[in-house]
C-alpha atoms as a printed R data frame, in Angstrom:
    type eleno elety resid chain resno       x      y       z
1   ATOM     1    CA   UNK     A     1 149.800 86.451 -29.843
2   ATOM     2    CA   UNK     A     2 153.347 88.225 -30.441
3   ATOM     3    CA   UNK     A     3 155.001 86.594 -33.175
4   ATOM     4    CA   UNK     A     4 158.827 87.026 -34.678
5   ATOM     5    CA   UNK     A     5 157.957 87.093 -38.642
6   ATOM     6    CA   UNK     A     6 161.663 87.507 -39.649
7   ATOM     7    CA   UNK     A     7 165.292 87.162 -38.807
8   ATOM     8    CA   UNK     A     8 166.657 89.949 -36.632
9   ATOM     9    CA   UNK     A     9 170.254 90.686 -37.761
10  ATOM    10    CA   UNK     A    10 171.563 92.050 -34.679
11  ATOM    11    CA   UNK     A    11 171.858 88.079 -32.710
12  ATOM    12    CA   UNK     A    12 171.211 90.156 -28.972
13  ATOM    13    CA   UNK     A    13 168.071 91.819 -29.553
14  ATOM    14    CA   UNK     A    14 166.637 89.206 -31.340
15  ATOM    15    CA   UNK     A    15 167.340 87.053 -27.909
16  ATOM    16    CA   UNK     A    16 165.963 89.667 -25.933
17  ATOM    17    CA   UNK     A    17 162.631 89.627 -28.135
18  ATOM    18    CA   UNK     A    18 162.457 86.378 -28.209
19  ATOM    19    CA   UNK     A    19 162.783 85.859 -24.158
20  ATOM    20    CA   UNK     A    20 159.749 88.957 -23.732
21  ATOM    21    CA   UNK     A    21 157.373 86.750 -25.985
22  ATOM    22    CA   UNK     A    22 157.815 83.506 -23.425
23  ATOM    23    CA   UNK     A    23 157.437 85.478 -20.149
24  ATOM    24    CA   UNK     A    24 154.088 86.932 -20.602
25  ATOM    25    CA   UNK     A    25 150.799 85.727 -19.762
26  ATOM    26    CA   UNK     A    26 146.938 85.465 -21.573
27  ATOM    27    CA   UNK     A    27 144.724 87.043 -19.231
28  ATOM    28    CA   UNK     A    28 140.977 85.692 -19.661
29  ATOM    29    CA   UNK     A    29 138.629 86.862 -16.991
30  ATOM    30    CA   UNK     A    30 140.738 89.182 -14.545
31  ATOM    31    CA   UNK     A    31 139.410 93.155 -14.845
32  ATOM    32    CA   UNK     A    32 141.761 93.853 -11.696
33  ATOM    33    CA   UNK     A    33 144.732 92.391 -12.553
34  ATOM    34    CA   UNK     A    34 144.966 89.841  -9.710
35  ATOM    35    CA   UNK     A    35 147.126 87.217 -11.292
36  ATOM    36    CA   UNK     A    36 149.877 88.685 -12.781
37  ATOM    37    CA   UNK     A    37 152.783 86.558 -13.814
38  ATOM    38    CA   UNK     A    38 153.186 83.517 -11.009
39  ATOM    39    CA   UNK     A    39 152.193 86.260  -8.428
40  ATOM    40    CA   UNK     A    40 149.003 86.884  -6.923
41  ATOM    41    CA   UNK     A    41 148.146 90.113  -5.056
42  ATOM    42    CA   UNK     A    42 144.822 91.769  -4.675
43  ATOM    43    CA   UNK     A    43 142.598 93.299  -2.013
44  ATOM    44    CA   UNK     A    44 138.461 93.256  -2.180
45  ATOM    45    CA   UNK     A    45 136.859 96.494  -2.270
46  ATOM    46    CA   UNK     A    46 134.467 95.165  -0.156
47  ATOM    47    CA   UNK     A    47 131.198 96.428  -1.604
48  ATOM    48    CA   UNK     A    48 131.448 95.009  -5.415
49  ATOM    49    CA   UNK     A    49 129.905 91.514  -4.755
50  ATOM    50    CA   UNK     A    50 130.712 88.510  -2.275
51  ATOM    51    CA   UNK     A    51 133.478 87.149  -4.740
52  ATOM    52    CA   UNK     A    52 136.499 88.276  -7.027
53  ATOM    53    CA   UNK     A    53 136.951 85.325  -9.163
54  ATOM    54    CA   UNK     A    54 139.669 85.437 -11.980
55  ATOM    55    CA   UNK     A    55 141.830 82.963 -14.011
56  ATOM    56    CA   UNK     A    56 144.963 83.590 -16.786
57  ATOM    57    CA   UNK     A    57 145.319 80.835 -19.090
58  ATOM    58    CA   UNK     A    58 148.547 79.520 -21.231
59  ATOM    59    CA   UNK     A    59 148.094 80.187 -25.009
60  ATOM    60    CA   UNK     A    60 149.822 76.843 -25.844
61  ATOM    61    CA   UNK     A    61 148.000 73.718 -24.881
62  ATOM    62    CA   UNK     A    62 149.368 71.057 -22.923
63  ATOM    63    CA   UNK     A    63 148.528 67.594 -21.576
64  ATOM    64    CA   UNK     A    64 149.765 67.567 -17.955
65  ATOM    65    CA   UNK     A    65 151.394 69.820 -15.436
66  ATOM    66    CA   UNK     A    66 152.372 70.798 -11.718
67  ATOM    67    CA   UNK     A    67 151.111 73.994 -10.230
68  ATOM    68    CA   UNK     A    68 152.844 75.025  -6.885
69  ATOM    69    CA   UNK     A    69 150.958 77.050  -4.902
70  ATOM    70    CA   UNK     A    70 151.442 78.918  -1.989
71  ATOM    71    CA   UNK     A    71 149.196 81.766   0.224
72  ATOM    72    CA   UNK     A    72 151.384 84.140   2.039
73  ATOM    73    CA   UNK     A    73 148.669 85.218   4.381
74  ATOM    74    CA   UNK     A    74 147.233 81.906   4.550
75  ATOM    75    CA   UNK     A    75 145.642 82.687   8.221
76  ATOM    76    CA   UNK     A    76 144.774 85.987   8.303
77  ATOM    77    CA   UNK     A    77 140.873 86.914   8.012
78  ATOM    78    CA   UNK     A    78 139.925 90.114   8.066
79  ATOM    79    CA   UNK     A    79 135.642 90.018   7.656
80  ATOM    80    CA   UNK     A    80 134.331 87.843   9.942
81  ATOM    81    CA   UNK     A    81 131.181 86.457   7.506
82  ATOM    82    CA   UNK     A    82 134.418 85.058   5.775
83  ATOM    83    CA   UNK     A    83 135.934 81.382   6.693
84  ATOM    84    CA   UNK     A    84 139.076 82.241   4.689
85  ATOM    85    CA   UNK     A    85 140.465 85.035   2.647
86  ATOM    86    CA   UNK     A    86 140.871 83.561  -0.487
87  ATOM    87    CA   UNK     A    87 141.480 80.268  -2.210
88  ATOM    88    CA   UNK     A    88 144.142 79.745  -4.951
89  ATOM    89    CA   UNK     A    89 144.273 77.111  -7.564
90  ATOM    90    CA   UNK     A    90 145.066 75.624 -10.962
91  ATOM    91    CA   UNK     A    91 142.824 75.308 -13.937
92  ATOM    92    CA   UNK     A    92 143.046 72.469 -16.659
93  ATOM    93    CA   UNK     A    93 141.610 70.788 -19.537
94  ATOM    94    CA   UNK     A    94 139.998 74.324 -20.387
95  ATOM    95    CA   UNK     A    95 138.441 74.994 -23.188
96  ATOM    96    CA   UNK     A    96 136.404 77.903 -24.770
97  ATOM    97    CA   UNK     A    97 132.681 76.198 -25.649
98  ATOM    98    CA   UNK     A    98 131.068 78.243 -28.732
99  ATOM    99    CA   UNK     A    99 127.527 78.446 -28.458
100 ATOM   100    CA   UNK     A   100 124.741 79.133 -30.856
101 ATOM   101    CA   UNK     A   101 121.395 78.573 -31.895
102 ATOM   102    CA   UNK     A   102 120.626 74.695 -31.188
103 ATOM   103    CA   UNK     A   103 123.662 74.182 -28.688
104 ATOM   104    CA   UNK     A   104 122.838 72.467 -25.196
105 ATOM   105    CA   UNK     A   105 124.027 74.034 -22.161
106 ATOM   106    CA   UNK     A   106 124.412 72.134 -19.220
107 ATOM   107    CA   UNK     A   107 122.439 73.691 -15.860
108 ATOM   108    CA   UNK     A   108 123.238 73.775 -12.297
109 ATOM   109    CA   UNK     A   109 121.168 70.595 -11.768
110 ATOM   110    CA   UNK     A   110 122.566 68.930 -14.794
111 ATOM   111    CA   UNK     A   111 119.403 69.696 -16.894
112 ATOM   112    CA   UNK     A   112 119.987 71.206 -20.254
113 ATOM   113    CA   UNK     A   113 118.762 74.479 -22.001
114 ATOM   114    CA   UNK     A   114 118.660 74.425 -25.667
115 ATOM   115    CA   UNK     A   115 119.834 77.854 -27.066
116 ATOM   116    CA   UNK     A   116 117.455 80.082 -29.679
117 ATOM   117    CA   UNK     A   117 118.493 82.322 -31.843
118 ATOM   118    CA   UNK     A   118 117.979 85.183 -29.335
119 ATOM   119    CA   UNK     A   119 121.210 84.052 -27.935
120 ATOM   120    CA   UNK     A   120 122.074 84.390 -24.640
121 ATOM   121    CA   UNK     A   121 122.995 87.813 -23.002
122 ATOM   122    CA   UNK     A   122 123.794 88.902 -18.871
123 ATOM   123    CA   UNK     A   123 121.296 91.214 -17.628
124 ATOM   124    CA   UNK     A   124 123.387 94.491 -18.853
125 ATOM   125    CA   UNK     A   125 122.808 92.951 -22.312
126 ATOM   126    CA   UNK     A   126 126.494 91.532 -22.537
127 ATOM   127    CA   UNK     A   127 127.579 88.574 -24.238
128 ATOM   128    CA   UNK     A   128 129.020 85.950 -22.311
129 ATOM   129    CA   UNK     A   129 132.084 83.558 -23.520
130 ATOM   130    CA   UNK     A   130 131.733 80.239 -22.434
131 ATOM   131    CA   UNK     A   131 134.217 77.899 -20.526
132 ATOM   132    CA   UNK     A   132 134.871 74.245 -19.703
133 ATOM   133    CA   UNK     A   133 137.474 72.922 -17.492
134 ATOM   134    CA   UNK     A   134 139.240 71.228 -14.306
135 ATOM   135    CA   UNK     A   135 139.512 73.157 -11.368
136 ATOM   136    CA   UNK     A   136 141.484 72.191  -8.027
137 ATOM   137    CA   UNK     A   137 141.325 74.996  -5.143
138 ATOM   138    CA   UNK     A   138 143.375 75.516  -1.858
139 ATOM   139    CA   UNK     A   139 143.036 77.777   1.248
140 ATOM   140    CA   UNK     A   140 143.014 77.562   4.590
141 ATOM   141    CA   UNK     A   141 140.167 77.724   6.957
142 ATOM   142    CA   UNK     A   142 140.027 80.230  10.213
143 ATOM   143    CA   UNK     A   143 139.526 77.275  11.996
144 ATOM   144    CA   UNK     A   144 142.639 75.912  11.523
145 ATOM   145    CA   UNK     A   145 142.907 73.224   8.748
146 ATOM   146    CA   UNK     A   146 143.892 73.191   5.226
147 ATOM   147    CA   UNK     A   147 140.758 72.553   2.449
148 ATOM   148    CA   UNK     A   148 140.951 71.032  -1.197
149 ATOM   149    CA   UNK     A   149 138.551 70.490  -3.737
150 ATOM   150    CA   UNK     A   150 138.558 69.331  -7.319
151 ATOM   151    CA   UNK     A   151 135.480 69.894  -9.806
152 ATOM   152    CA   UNK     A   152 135.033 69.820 -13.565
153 ATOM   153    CA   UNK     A   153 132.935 72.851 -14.646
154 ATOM   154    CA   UNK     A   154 131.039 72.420 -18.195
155 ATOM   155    CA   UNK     A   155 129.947 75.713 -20.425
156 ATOM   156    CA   UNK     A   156 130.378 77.900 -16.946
157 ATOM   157    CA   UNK     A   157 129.190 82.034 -18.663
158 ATOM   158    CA   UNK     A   158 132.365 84.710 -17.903
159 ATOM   159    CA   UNK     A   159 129.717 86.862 -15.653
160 ATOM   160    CA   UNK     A   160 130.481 84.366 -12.868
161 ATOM   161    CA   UNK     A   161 134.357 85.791 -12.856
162 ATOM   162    CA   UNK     A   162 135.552 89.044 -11.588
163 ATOM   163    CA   UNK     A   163 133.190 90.859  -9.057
164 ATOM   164    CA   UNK     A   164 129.672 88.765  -8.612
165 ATOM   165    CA   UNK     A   165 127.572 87.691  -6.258
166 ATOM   166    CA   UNK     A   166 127.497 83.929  -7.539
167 ATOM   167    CA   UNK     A   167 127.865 81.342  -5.178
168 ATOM   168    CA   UNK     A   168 129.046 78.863  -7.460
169 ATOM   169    CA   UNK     A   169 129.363 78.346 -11.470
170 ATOM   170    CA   UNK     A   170 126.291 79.177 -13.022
171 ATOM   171    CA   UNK     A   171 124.028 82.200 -13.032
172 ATOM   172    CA   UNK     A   172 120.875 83.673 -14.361
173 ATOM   173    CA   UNK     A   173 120.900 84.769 -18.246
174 ATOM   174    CA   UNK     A   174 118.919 86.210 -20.623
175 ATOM   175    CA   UNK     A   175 116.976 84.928 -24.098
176 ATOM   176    CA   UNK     A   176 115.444 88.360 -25.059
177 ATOM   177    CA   UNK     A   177 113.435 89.101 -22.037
178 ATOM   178    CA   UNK     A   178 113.362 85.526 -20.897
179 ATOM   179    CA   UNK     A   179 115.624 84.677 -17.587
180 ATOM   180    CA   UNK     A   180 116.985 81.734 -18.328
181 ATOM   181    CA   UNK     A   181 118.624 80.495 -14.846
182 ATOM   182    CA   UNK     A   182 121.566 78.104 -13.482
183 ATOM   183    CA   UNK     A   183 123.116 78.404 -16.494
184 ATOM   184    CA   UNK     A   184 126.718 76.436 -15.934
185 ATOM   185    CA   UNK     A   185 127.289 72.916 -14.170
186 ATOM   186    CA   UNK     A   186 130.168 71.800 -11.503
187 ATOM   187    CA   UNK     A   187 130.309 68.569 -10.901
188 ATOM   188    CA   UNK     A   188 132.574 68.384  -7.535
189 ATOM   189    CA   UNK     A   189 135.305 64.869  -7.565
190 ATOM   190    CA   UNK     A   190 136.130 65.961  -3.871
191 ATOM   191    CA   UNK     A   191 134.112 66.399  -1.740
192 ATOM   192    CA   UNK     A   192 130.974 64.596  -2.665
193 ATOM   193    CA   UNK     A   193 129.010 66.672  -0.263
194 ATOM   194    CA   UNK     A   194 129.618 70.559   1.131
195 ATOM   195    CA   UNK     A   195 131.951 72.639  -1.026
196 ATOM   196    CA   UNK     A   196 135.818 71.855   0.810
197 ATOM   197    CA   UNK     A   197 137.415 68.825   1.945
198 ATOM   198    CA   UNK     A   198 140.432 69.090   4.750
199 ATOM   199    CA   UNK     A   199 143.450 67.638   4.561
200 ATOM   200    CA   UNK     A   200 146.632 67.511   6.466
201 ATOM   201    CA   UNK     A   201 149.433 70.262   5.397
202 ATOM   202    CA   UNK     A   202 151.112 72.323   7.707
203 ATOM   203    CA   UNK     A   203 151.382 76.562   7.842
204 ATOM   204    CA   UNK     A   204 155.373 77.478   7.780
205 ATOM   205    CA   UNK     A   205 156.728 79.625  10.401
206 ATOM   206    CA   UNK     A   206 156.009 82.450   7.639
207 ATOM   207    CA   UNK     A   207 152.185 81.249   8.299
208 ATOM   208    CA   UNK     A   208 152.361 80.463   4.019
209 ATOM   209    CA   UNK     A   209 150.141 77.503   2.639
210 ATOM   210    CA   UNK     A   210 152.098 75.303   0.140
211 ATOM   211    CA   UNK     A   211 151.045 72.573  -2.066
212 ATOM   212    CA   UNK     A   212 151.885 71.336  -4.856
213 ATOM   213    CA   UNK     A   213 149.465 69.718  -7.521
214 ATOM   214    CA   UNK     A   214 149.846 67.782 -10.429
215 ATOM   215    CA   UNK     A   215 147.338 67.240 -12.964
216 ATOM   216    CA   UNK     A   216 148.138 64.115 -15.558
217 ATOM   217    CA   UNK     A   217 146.379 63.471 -18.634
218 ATOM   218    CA   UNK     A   218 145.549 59.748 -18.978
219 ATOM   219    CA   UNK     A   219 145.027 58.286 -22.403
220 ATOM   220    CA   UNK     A   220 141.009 57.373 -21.630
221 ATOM   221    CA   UNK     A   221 140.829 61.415 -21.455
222 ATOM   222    CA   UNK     A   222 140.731 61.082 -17.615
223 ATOM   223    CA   UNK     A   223 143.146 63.337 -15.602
224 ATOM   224    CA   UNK     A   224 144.284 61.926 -12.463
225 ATOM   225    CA   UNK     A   225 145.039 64.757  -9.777
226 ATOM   226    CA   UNK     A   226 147.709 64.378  -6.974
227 ATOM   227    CA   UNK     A   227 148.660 66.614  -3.701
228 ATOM   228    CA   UNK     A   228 152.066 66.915  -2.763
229 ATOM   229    CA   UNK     A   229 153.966 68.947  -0.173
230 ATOM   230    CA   UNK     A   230 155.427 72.145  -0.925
231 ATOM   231    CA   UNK     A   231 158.654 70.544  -2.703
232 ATOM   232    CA   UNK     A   232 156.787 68.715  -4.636
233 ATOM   233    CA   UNK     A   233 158.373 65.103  -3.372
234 ATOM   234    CA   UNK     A   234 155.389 63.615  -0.274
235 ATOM   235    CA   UNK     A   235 152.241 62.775  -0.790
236 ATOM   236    CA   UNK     A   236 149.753 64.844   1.397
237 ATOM   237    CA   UNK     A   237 146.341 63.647   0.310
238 ATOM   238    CA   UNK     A   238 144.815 60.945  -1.472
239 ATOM   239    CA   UNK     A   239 145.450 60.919  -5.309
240 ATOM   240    CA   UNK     A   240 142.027 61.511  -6.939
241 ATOM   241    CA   UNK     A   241 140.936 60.604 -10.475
242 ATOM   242    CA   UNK     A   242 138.319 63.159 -12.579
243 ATOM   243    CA   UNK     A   243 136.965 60.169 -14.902
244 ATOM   244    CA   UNK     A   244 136.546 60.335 -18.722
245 ATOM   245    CA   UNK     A   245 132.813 60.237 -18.254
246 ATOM   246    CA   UNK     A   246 132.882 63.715 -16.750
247 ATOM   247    CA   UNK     A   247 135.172 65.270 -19.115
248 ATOM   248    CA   UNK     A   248 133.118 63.433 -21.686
249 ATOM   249    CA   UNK     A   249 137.450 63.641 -23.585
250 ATOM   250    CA   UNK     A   250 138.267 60.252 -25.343
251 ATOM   251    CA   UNK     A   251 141.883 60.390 -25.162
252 ATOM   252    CA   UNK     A   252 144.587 62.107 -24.046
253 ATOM   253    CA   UNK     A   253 143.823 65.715 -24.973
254 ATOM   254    CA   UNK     A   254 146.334 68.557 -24.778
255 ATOM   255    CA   UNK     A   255 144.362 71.790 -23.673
256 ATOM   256    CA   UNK     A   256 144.805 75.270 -21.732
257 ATOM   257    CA   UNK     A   257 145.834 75.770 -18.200
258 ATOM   258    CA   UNK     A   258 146.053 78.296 -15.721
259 ATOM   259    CA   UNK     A   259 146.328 79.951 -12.317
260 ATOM   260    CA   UNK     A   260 142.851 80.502 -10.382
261 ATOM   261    CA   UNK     A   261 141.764 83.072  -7.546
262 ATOM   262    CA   UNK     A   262 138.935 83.696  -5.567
263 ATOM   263    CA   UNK     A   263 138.880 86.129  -3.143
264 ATOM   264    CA   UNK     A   264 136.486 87.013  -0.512
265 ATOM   265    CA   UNK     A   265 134.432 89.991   0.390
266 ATOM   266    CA   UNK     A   266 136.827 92.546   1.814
267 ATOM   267    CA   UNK     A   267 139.798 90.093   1.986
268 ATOM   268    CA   UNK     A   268 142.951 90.146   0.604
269 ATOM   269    CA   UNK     A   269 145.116 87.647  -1.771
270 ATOM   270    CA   UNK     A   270 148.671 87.265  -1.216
271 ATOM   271    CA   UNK     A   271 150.724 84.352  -2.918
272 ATOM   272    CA   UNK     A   272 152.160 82.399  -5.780
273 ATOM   273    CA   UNK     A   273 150.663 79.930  -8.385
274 ATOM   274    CA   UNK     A   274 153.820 78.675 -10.312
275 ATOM   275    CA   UNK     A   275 153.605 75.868 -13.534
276 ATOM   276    CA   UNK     A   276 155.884 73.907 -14.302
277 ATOM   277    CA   UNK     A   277 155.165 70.238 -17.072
278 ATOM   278    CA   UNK     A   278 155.675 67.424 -15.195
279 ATOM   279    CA   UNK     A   279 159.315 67.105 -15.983
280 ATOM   280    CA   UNK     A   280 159.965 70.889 -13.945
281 ATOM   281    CA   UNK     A   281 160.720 72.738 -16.993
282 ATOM   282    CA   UNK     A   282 158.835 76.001 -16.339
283 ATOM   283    CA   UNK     A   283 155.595 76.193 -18.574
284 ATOM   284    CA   UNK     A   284 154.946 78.847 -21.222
285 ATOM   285    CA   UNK     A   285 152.593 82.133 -20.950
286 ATOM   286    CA   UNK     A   286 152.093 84.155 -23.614
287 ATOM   287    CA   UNK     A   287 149.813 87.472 -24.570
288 ATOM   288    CA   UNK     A   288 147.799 87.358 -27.201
């Protein structure tokens, strides 16, 4: 992380240093450079895997915060196998989970797998990092309505970002020459069943998808989510809770959070994922 270690004497470039350290970003799992800043802009190549999945993380930690989001080409589909071209969304609570000999990972069907000292590599032989966290997504279906959903993901591997063919979070790693598969759980708060819920919020005359989410750390370690229209000031959706249970947090924790893409096979991204803390004060990126 970019650091001032001593006193510049000339007061101007020492502001101008200072205001390059707060405007940068912490990218995590993004080899294309989809997110960069608030902006999002990419375009499948259409033959490197179903998905493009990326996030960029603050370096800070924080408790709660609002993410407006916004698709500029919420409606426009270009693959028909595809019932949207990408979602956008806002990660929280995340944290990186170190794993080593002994440590229990949780598994797609919420089984565990106890790691050995062979570790745990992806089929190129690559070691994976780990991540937990909160994840709310948005995009708009073909068909005409808005989606949502909100999950908590526990000790999902980094080969399930960037081009894959995962479906979900968790894939199929190795101990040696032992597959070891499902590795990585999501448990989904909305819906309880299928992968999207709809909800009512209207395409502008620009045909852009806004909504604005706020996540809120509550002091059992529960977050408590809320959808809001693109100003930030209506309710759009009910308010929906992610329970201390599932984040398995005992009290109000600060922790990273982030913008979130996923883009389709041979789709393109187009749009904005700006943070703010829950007072509007815009939040903090830096680059390690």
């Amino acid at each position: 992380m970019m650091k001032i270690s001593k006193l510049l004497k000339v007061g101007a470039f020492a502001l101008l240093a200072a205001s390059l350290c707060f405007v940068s970003c912490k990218k995590e799992e993004d080899e294309e450079n989809a997110i960069s800043g608030d902006n999002i802009s990419m375009t499948h190549d259409g033959t490197s895997g179903n998905y493009y999945r990326a996030f960029s993380t603050t370096s800070t930690k924080h408790y709660s915060a609002t993410a407006k989001i916004t698709i500029n080409n919420a409606d426009t589909v270009k693959n028909s196998d595809n019932s949207a071209n990408c979602a956008l969304g806002y990660v929280f609570g995340l944290q990186e989970v170190e794993v080593k000999a002994g440590t229990e990972l949780k598994k797609k069907d919420g089984s565990t797998y106890t790691v050995t000292t062979a570790g745990l590599k992806t089929e190129a032989g690559a070691t994976p990092k780990f991540y937990t966290f909160g994840l709310v997504g948005i995009r708009y279906n073909k068909s005409g309505t808005a989606q949502r959903y909100v999950s908590w993901c526990e000790n999902v591997p980094s080969s399930v970002f960037n081009y894959n063919n995962e479906t979900a979070f968790y894939t199929t790693l190795y101990a040696g020459s032992t597959a070891v598969s499902d590795i990585g759980y999501e448990r989904q708060i909305i819906p309880t069943s299928g992968f999207w819920d709809d909800f009512s919020a209207t395409l502008t005359d620009a045909k852009a998808l806004s909504v604005t989410v706020k996540s809120i750390a509550n002091n059992d370690g529960s977050y408590t989510i809320q959808f809001l229209d693109a100003a930030g000031t209506t309710s759009i959706a009910s308010e929906q809770t992610v329970p201390a249970f599932v984040t398995e947090l005992t009290e109000q924790t600060q922790l990273k959070l982030g913008r979130y893409t996923t883009v389709y096979n041979g789709e393109t991204a187009s749009g904005v994922i700006k943070l703010e803390d829950v007072s509007g004060a815009a939040v903090v990126f830096e680059e390690e």
